[in-house]
N, C-alpha and C positions, 0 to 999 in steps of 0.2 A: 777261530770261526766256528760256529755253532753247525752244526751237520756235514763241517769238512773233511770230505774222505783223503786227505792229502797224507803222502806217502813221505814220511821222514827220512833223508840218508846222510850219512856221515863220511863215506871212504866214496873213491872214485869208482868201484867196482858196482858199488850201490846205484849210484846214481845211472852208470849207465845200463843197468840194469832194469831200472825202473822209466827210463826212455824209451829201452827195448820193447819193454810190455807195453807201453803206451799210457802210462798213468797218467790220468787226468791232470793232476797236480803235486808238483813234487817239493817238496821243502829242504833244502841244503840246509845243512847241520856244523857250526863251525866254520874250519877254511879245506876245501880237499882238492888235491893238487893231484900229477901223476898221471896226467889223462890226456887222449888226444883232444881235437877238436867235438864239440857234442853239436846231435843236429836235432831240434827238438821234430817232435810227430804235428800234424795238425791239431789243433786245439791240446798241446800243451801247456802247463802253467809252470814255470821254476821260481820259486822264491826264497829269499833271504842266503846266509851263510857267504861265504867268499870261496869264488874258484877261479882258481892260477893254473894256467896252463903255459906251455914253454914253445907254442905257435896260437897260431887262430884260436876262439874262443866257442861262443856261443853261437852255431847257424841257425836261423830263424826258418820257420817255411809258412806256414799259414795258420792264421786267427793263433797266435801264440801270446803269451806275455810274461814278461820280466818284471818281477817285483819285490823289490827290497835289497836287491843282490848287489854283491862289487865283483866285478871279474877283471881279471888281473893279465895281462898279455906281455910281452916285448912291447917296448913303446913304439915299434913299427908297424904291428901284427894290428889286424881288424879283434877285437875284443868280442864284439857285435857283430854281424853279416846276415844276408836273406840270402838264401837259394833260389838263384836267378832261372834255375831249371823250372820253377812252380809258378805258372802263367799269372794266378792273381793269388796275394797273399795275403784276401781278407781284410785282415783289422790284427795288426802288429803293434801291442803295446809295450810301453816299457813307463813304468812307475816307479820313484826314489832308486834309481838305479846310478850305480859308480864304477865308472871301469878307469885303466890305465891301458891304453890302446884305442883306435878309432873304433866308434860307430858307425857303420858305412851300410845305406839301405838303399838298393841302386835294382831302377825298373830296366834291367837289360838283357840280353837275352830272350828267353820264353817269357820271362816276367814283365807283365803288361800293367797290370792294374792292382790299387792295394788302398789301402788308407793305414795308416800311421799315426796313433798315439803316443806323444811323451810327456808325461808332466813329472817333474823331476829330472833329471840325469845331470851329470858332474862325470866330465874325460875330464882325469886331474893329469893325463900325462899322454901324449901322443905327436907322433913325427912320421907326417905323411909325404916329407921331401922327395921322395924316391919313389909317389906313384904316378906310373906312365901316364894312365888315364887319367888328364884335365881336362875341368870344362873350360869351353872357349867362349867369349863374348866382349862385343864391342872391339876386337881387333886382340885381346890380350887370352893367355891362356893362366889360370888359375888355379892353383894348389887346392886338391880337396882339403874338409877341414875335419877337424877333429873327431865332430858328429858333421855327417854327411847323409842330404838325403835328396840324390839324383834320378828325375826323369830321363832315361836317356832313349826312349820310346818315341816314334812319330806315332801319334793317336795315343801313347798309353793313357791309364785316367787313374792318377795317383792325387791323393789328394792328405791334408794331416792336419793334424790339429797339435802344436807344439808350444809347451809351456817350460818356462824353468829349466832352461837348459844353459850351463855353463863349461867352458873349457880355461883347462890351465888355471894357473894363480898366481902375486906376487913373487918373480923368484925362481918361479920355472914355469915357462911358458910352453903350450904347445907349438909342434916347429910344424908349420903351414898354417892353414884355416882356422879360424875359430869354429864358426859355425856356419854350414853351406849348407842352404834347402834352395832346388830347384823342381819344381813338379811339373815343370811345360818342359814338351821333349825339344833338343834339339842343344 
């Protein structure tokens, strides 16, 4: 990109480093593993390269975006997550993005209001059998899904715009949801 100040890293130390400071835009370099959970700052940008982490992945908090990335979790583990502590999250996007592990983008707690872009994403692998939290309706309770993106706000105002999103494949299937968007609370 022509006048992009984006900050290159390569090892785990780098990148959470370049969090810390709050760099506008950071570019993952290869695959960098080693690392706990990252939580990005507001208005941070992380893109491309592949990162494996050995719990939770990526925390989201406000006006953020993921672009071009694969992150790599336990197939139980949230790959993706929003910090339910951050009242409204903005405009959360995520573009040509690949994880193994759930996306899970859930208005609860402090977290009221937000809007949600995806165009792209592929969970090639996740098993969300064992989360307590299902939605309930029409009398049944429901297995979140792979990518999840729950209201569970009376009045929150969550709203998205989602395209190109796919879970599992021939052969190995995601274990619960495929894909579950609900924006009206309750």
């Amino acid at each position: 990109m022509a006048g992009d100040s984006a900050v290159h890293v390569a090892d785990a130390s780098a990148l959470q480093d370049a969090i810390g400071r709050g760099v506008p835009h950071i570019v993952a370099e290869g695959e960098i593993s080693g690392m706990p959970m990252i939580t990005l700052a507001e208005g941070q940008r992380l893109s491309g390269g592949t990162l494996r982490f050995g719990a939770s992945g990526v925390r989201l908090t406000r006006d953020n975006v993921l672009e071009g990335v694969t992150i790599i979790v336990p197939e139980h583990e949230r790959a993706v997550l929003n910090d339910t502590g951050v009242p409204d999250w903005g405009r959360l996007e995520l573009r040509d993005v690949r994880t193994e592990g759930q996306v899970l983008l859930l208005a609860d707690g402090a977290a009221r209001a937000g809007h949600v872009v995806v165009d792209g994403l592929h969970v090639a692998a996740a098993d969300v059998r064992g989360r307590e939290l299902r939605p309930h309706g029409f009398g049944v309770d429901v297995l979140q899904g792979a990518f999840t993106l729950w209201n569970r706000q009376d009045g929150g105002e969550v709203t998205a715009e989602l395209a190109r999103i796919s879970a599992g494949a021939a052969g190995r299937p995601v274990r619960g949801s495929g894909v579950f968007a609900d924006a009206v609370a309750g």
